[in-house]
ZAMARGU-4260 file (C-alpha; in steps of 0.2 Angstrom, whole numbers, plus 5000, padded with zeros to 4 digits):
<rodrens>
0) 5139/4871/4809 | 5145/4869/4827 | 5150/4888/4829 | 5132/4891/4825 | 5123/4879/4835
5) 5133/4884/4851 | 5130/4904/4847 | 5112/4901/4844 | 5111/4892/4862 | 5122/4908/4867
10) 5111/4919/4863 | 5096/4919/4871 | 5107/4921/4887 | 5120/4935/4882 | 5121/4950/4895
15) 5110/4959/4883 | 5095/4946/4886 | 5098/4944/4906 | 5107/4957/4912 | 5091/4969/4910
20) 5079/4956/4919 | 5095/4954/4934 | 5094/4969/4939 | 5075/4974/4937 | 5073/4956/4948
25) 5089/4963/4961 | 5082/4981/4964 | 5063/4975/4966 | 5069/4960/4979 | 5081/4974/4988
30) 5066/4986/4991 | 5054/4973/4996 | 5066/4967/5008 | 5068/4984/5014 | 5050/4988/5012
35) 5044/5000/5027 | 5059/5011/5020 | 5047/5015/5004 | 5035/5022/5017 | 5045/5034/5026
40) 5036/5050/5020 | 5020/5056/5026 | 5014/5061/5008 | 5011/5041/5006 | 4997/5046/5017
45) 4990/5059/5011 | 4991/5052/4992 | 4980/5038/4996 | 4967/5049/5004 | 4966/5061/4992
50) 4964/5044/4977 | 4952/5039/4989 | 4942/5055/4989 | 4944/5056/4970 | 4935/5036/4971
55) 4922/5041/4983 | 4917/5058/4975 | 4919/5052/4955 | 4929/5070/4952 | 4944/5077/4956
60) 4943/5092/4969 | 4948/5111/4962 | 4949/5118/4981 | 4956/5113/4995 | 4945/5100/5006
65) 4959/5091/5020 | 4965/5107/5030 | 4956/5121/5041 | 4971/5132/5038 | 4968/5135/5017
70) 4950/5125/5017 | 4942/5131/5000 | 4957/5138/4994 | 4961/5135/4974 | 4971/5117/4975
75) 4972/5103/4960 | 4978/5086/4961 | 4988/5088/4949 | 4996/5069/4952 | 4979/5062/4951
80) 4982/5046/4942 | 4996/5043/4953 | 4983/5046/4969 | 4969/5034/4961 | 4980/5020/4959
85) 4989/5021/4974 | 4972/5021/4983 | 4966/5006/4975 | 4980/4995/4977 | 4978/5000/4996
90) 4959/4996/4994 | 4965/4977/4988 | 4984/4974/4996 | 4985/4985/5010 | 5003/4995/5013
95) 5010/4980/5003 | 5002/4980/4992 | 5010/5000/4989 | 5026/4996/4994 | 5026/4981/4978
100) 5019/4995/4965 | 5032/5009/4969 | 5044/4993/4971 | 5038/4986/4953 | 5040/5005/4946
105) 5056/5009/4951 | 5063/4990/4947 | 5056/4994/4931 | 5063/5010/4928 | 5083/5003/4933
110) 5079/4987/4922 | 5074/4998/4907 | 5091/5009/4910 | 5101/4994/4910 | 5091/4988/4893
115) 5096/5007/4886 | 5110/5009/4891 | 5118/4992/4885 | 5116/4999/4866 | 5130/5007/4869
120) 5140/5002/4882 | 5148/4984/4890 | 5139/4975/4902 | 5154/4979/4916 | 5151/4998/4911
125) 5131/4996/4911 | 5133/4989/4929 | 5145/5004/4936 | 5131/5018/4927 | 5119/5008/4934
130) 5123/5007/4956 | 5129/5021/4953 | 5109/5026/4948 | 5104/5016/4963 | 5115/5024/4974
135) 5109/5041/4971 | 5091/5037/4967 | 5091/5027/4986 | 5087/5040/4997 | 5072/5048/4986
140) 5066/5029/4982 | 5049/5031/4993 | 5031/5027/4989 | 5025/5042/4981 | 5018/5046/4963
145) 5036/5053/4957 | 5041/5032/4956 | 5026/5027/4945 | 5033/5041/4931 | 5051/5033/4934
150) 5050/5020/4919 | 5040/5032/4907 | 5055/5046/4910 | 5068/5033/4906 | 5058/5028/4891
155) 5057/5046/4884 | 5073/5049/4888 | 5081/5036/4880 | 5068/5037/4864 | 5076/5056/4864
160) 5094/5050/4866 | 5094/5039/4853 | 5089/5053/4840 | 5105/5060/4846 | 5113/5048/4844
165) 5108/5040/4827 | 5104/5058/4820 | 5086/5049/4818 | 5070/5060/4816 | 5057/5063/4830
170) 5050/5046/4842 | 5031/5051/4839 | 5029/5033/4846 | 5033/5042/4860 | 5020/5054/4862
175) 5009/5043/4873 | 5019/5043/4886 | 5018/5062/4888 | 4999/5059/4892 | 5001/5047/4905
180) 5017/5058/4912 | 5004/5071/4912 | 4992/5063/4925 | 5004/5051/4937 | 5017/5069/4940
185) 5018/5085/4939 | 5035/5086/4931 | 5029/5084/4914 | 5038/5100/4908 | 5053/5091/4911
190) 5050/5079/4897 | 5043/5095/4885 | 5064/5103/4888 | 5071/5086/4884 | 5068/5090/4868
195) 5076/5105/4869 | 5097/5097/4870 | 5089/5083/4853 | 5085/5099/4844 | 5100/5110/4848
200) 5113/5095/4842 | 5108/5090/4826 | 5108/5110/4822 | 5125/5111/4829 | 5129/5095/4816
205) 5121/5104/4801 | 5126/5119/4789 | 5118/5136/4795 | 5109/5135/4778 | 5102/5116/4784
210) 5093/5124/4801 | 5076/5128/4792 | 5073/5110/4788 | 5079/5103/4806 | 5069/5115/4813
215) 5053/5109/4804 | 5056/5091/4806 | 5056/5096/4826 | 5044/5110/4825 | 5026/5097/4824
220) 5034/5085/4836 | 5038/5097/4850 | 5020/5106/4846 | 5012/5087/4850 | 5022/5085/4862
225) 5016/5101/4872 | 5000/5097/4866 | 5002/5077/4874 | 5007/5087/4890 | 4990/5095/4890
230) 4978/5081/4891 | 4974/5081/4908 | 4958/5085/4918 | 4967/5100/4923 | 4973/5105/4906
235) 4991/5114/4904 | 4989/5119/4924 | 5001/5104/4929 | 5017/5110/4920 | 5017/5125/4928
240) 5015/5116/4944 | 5035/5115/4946 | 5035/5133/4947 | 5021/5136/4958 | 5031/5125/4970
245) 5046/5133/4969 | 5038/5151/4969 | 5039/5146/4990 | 5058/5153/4987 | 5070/5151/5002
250) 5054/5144/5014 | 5057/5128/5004 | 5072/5127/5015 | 5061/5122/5029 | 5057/5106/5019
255) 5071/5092/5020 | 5070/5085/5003 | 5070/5103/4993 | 5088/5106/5006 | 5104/5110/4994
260) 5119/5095/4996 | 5125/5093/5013 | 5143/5090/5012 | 5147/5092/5032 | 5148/5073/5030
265) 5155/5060/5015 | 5141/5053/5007 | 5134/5044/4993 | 5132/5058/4981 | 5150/5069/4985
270) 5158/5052/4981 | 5151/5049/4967 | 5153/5069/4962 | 5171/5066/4966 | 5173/5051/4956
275) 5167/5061/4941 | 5177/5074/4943 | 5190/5061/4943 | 5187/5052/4927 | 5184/5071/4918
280) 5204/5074/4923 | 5209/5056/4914 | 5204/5064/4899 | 5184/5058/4897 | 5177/5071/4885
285) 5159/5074/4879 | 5150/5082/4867 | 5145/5101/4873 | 5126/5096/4872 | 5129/5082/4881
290) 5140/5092/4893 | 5127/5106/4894 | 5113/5093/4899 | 5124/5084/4914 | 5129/5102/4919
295) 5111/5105/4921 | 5106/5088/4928 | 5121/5092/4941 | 5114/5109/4946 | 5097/5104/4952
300) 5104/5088/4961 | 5115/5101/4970 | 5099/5115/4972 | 5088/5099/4979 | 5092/5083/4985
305) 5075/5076/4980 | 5084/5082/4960 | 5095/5069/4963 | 5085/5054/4955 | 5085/5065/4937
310) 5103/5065/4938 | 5104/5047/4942 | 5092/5041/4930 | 5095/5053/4914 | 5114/5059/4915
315) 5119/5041/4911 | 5108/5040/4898 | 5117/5054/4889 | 5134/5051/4893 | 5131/5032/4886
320) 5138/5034/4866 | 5150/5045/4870 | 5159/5032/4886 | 5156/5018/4872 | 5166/5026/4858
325) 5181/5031/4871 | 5181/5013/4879 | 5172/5002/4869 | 5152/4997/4867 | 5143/4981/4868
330) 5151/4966/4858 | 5140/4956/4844 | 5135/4944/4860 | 5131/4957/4871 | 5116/4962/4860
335) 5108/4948/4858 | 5090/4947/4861 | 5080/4940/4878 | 5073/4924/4872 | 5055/4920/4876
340) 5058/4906/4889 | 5068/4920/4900 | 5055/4932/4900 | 5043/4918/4906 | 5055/4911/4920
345) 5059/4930/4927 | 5041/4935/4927 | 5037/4919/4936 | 5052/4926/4950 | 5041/4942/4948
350) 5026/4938/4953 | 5034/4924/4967 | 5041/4939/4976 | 5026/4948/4974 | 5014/4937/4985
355) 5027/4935/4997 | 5030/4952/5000 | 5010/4953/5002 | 5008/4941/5015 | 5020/4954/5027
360) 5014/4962/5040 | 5019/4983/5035 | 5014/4998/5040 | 5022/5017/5037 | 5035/5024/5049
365) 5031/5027/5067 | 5041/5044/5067 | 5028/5048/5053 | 5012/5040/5063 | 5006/5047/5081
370) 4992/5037/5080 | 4991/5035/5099 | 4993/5052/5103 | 4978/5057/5092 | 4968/5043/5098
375) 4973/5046/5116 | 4972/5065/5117 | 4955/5061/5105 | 4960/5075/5092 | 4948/5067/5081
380) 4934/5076/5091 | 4947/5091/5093 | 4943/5106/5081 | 4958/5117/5074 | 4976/5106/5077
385) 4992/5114/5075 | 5000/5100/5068 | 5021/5097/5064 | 5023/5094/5045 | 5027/5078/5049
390) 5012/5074/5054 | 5002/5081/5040 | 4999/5065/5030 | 4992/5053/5043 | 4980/5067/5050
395) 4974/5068/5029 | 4973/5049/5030 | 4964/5049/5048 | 4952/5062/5043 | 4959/5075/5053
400) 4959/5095/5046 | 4978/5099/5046 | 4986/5114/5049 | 4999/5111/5036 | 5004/5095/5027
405) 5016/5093/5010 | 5006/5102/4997 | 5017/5115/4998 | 5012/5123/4983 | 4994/5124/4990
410) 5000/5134/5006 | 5015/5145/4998 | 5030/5152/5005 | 5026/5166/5018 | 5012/5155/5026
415) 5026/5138/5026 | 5039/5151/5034 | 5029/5160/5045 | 5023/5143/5054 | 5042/5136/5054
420) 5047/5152/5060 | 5035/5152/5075 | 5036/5135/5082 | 5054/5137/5083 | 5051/5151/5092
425) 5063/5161/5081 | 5048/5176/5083 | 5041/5171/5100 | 5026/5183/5099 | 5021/5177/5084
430) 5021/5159/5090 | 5007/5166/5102 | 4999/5175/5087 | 4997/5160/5078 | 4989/5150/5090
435) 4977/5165/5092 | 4973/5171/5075 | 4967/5153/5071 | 4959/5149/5085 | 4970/5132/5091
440) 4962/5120/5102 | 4977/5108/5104 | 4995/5104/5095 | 5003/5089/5089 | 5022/5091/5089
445) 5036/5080/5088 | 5046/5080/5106 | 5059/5091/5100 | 5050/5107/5095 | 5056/5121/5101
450) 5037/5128/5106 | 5034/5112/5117 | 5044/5117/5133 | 5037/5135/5132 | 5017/5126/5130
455) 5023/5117/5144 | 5025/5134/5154 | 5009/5142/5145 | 4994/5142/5161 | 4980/5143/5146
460) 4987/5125/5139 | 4989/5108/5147 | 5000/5093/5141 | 4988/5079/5140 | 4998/5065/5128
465) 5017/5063/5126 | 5027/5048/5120 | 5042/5047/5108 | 5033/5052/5093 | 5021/5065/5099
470) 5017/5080/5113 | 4998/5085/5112 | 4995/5100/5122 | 4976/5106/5126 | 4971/5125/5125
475) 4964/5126/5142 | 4944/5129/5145 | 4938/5146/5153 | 4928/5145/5168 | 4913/5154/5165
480) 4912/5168/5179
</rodrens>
């Protein structure tokens, strides 16, 4: 009668129960703490203005409305949902009020991976899958629509996974999610080849003579699954979004995030690579699908660094069974239940951290906001600026036509390379050319581009603005004779 008293009082306080909740609580204080980091990208800009035109005009737009360079050119949001709340909970909080929603989705997302992934593993090997997670999620962790889609992708995932795992049939409970993956990201095909490594097991496990039925017990939950993916405003447009994007080819290069690994220095990811390696010659052995999915996971975190968050988030997921049958999964304690007492008490923490992160004073990164140079050089009055990339989100926030901005699918490879190409006067006529061929009045340029010291020596254009963010040079007016 003891035993059981003290179990039940266990219980409700077993690694399964708080473990979850810890780190869900830990990740969301972190990234509070370190708040402006979350707005380090100038798409955080431009997101919120393009939701607020979705607000103002009741429709999503189908051409392109915020630059001079492709104005009118065929363009969809196809991350409207994602757009619309960012905009509105700017409307009501302000940039922290966007820093606690991508905070609260990614906390989420980790929180939900720790809940998973403690099915099958101990808490001490739940926590080592997890910072390892954190670590490599960290550098993409910023306030942008692929964070909101973070907890539904750990959701699917691990609904998938655990058909693998249990040889269960199809999660149609699932197929909601796939709708609302749709409209916050445009990564929803993603989720569609999930389903591809569920399928491919349980026929390995079957007869030859067994495949016709595991092939029609898949075969209606992939077609509404595909059919899921489709309910958006723009249709099935979005999942070919991903290859629009990379249809850019090798002038993605240009872009930081869609970089290959840099391993000229040690860092979080070739430790964490090494480590793998590491644990594979001790003996650690998987499952070929399983293999087959990490591989691939592996090979777009090398290809991209902004990858790196699928491999963080979803490799662990699949490698979780097979860890806990080598070294052991949870005990009897460990997957005990949260009670409803601790649910109550964290979201109390929740919401605690949440109106104190409000009441900061927060505002996106300088090198990503040359708000005095447009005010002081009054580029707002100034048609046709040859803006940096950089610079592309605050001009879409301030009103501002841009020349090019982060919608790199809407301006395509040649166009990104050809402008990359020019302003670091890799083809020095061409640099002239553009200026010409669309009529530039001024340029906004961080001080280390390469065409600011040769403006500098150009007799048609003045340097009217320049501080540590941003050079603004003035195309000169002609004299009438």
């Amino acid at each position: 009668m003891t035993d059981q008293v003290v179990h039940s009082a266990v219980q409700p306080f077993s690694a399964r129960a708080t473990l979850p909740w810890a780190v869900g609580l830990c990740v969301y204080a972190v990234l509070l703490a370190v708040g402006p980091r979350l707005l380090g990208d100038p798409d955080s800009y431009s997101h919120i203005e393009v939701g607020r035109w979705i607000i103002a005009h009741g429709t999503l737009p189908t051409s392109d409305p915020f630059s001079f360079s492709m104005h009118g050119a065929p363009w969809i949001t196809f991350e409207w949902l994602s757009e619309v709340i960012y905009a509105a909970v700017y409307a009501l909080a302000g940039w922290p009020g966007v820093i606690a929603i991508a905070a609260a989705a990614i906390a989420l997302a980790f929180g939900l991976l720790t809940f998973f992934l403690l099915r099958e593993l101990s808490p001490t090997q739940t926590l080592v899958m997890v910072i390892a997670a954190v670590i490599l999620s960290a550098p993409h962790m910023l306030a942008r629509p692929h964070v909101l889609v973070m907890p539904i992708m750990v959701t699917w995932a691990a609904a998938l996974v655990r058909c693998m795992d249990r040889e269960g049939p199809p999660p149609y409970w699932a197929l909601p999610l796939l709708v609302v993956w749709a409209n916050l990201h445009g990564s929803g095909v993603l989720a569609l080849g999930l389903i591809g490594p569920v399928v491919l097991e349980a026929l390995l496990r079957e007869e030859r003579s067994a495949w016709p039925r595991v092939i029609l017990r898949w075969l209606p939950f992939t077609a509404l699954a595909v059919a899921a993916s489709c309910l958006t405003p723009h249709g099935p447009e979005p999942l070919l979004m991903p290859l629009t994007t990379l249809g850019a080819g090798s002038a993605l290069a240009w872009i930081s995030e869609w970089r290959p690994q840099d391993f000229s220095h040690i860092g979080g990811f070739e430790l964490l690579l090494l480590a793998g390696i590491f644990a594979l010659s001790r003996g650690v052995t998987l499952p070929v699908v399983r293999a087959l999915v990490v591989i691939g996971l592996l090979h777009f975190a090398l290809a991209q660094v902004r990858n790196a968050d699928l491999l963080a988030m979803l490799a662990p997921l699949y490698l979780a069974a097979p860890l806990g049958r080598n070294f052991g999964g949870p005990t009897g304690v460990d997957a005990a239940g949260a009670s409803c007492g601790l649910n109550l008490a964290a979201f109390g923490v929740l919401i605690a951290m949440s109106v104190a992160a409000l009441a900061r004073d927060i505002r996106p990164a300088p090198a990503i906001t040359p708000q005095a140079a447009v005010a002081q050089a009054g580029l707002a009055r100034t048609e046709r600026v040859l803006n940096d990339y950089s610079f592309g989100g605050y001009l879409i926030f301030a009103g501002i036509p841009t020349f090019i901005d982060g919608r790199s699918e809407l301006y395509g490879g040649p166009f990104i390379d050809r402008y990359n190409r020019a302003i670091a006067l890799i083809d020095l006529g061409d640099f002239l050319k553009l200026l010409d061929d669309y009529k530039i009045g001024a340029t906004l340029l961080t001080p280390q581009t390469p065409a600011i010291a040769m403006l500098d020596r150009l007799p048609e254009w003045q340097r009217v603005y320049s501080d540590d963010v941003a050079v603004v040079h003035k195309r000169r007016e002609v004299a009438p004779k």
